[in-house]
N, C-alpha and C positions, 0 to 999 in steps of 0.2 A: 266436845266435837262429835264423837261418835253417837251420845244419845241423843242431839239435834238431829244428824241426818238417819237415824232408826227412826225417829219420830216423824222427819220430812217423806220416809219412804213410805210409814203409812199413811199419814196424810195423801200422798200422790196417789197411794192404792184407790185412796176412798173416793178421791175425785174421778180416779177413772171408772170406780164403778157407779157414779154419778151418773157419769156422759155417757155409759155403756147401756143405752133401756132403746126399746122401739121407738122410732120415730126419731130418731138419730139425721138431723140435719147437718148441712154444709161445715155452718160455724162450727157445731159440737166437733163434727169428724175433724176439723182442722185444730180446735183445742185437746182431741184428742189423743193425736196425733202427738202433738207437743208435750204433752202432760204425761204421754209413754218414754216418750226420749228423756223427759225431766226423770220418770220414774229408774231407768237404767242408769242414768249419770248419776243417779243419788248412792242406785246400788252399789255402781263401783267406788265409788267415793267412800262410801262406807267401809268396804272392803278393802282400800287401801289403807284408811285410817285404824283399821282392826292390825295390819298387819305393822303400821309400825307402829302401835301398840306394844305387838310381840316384840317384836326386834328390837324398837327404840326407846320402849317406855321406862316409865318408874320400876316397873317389876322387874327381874330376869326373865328372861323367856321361858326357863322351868316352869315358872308359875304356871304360865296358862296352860303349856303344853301337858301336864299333868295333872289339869283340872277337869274333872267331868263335866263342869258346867261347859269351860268354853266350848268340848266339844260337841255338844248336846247344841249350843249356839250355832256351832259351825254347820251341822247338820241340818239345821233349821235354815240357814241361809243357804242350803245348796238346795234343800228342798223348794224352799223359795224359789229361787232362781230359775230350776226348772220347770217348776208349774205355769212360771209368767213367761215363759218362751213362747208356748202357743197363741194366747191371746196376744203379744207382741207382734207376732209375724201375722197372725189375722187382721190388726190394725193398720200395720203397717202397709200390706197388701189392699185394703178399703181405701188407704188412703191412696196409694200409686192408682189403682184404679181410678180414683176423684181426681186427681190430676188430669190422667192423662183423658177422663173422658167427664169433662162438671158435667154435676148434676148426678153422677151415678153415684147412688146412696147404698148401704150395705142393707138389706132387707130384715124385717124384722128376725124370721126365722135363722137368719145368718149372725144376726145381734144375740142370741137367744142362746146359741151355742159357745160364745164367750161368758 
């Protein structure tokens, strides 16, 4: 379960930095759009599955909670997590804009910055 959607999350990374180049048209920004919200459902998804891991797995909860690994993992998903808040709310805000006004595309230099 959990290394499916590790693997689905970077999959979803790599498609968004796909769709994320200059010249970013209608459709890309509307799959993009999608492909960010895919990327955060997966996140949490993951991160629920991690936790009942701890709590409800094969192991004891000892295990992990005094392993370096997991939290050298753990560290690495919060880093994660905050680095993709910006270009989240940047997409997100391209897209509310597309909405409420078609036809308005995010400019290359605005692309540039994600």
């Amino acid at each position: 379960g959990h290394h499916l959607l590790a693997f689905l999350l970077v999959a979803t990374l790599a498609t968004e930095l796909t769709l994320t180049r200059p010249g970013l048209g209608a459709d890309e920004l509307r799959t993009l759009a999608r492909v960010d919200i895919a990327y955060g459902a997966i996140f949490v998804l993951l991160v629920a599955v991690g936790v009942g891991r701890v709590l409800c797995g094969a192991k004891a909860s000892l295990f992990f909670l005094e392993s370096p690994l997991f939290w050298a993992k753990m560290a690495a998903l919060i880093a994660t997590a905050l680095m993709s808040l910006p270009p989240t709310f940047t997409i997100l805000r391209w897209h509310r804009r597309f909405r409420a006004t078609p036809g308005t595309l995010p400019l290359a230099s605005e692309i540039a910055r994600v």
